[in-house]
C-alpha positions in Angstrom: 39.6 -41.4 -8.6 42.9 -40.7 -10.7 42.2 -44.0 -12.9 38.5 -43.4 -13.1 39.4 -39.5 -14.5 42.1 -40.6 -16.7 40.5 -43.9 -18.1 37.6 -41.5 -19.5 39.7 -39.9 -21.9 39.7 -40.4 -25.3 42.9 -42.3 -26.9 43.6 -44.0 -23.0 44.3 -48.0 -23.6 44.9 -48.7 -19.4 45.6 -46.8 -16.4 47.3 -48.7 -13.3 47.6 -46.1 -10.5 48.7 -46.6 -7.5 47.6 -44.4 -4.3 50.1 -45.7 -1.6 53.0 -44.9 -4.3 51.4 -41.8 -6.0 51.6 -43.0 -9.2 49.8 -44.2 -12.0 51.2 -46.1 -15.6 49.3 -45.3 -18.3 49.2 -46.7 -21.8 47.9 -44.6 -24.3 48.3 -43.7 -28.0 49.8 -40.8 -28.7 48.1 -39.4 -31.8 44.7 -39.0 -29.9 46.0 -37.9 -26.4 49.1 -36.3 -24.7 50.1 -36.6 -20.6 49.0 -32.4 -20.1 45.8 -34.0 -21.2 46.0 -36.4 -18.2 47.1 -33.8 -16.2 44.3 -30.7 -17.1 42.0 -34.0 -16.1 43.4 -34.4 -13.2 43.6 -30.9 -11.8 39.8 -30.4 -12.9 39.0 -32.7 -9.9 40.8 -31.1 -7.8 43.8 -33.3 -7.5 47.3 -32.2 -6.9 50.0 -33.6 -9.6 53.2 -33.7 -8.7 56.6 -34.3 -10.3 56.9 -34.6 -14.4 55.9 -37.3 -16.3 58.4 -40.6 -17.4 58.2 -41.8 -20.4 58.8 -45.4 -21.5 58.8 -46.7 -25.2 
């Protein structure tokens, strides 16, 4: 569900999530989307988001 959701946004390259860890990577681009993006998405579903988001460059 969480990389289904977040894959349908616009500016999202590849989303790797991972239930049994509760976390997903994702690679987007940064002009066309923003992670409160991924996480509005998420909690429109109903899911629970937990923790901030880490960045890596």
């Amino acid at each position: 569900m969480v990389r289904i959701t977040i894959s349908q946004i616009k500016g999202v390259k590849s989303v790797d999530a991972n239930p049994v860890a509760q976390n997903a990577t994702i690679v987007y681009d940064d002009t066309k989307t923003s992670p409160q993006a991924f996480i509005e998405a998420l909690q429109r579903e109903r899911l629970q988001v937990l923790g901030e988001p880490k960045f890596i460059k």
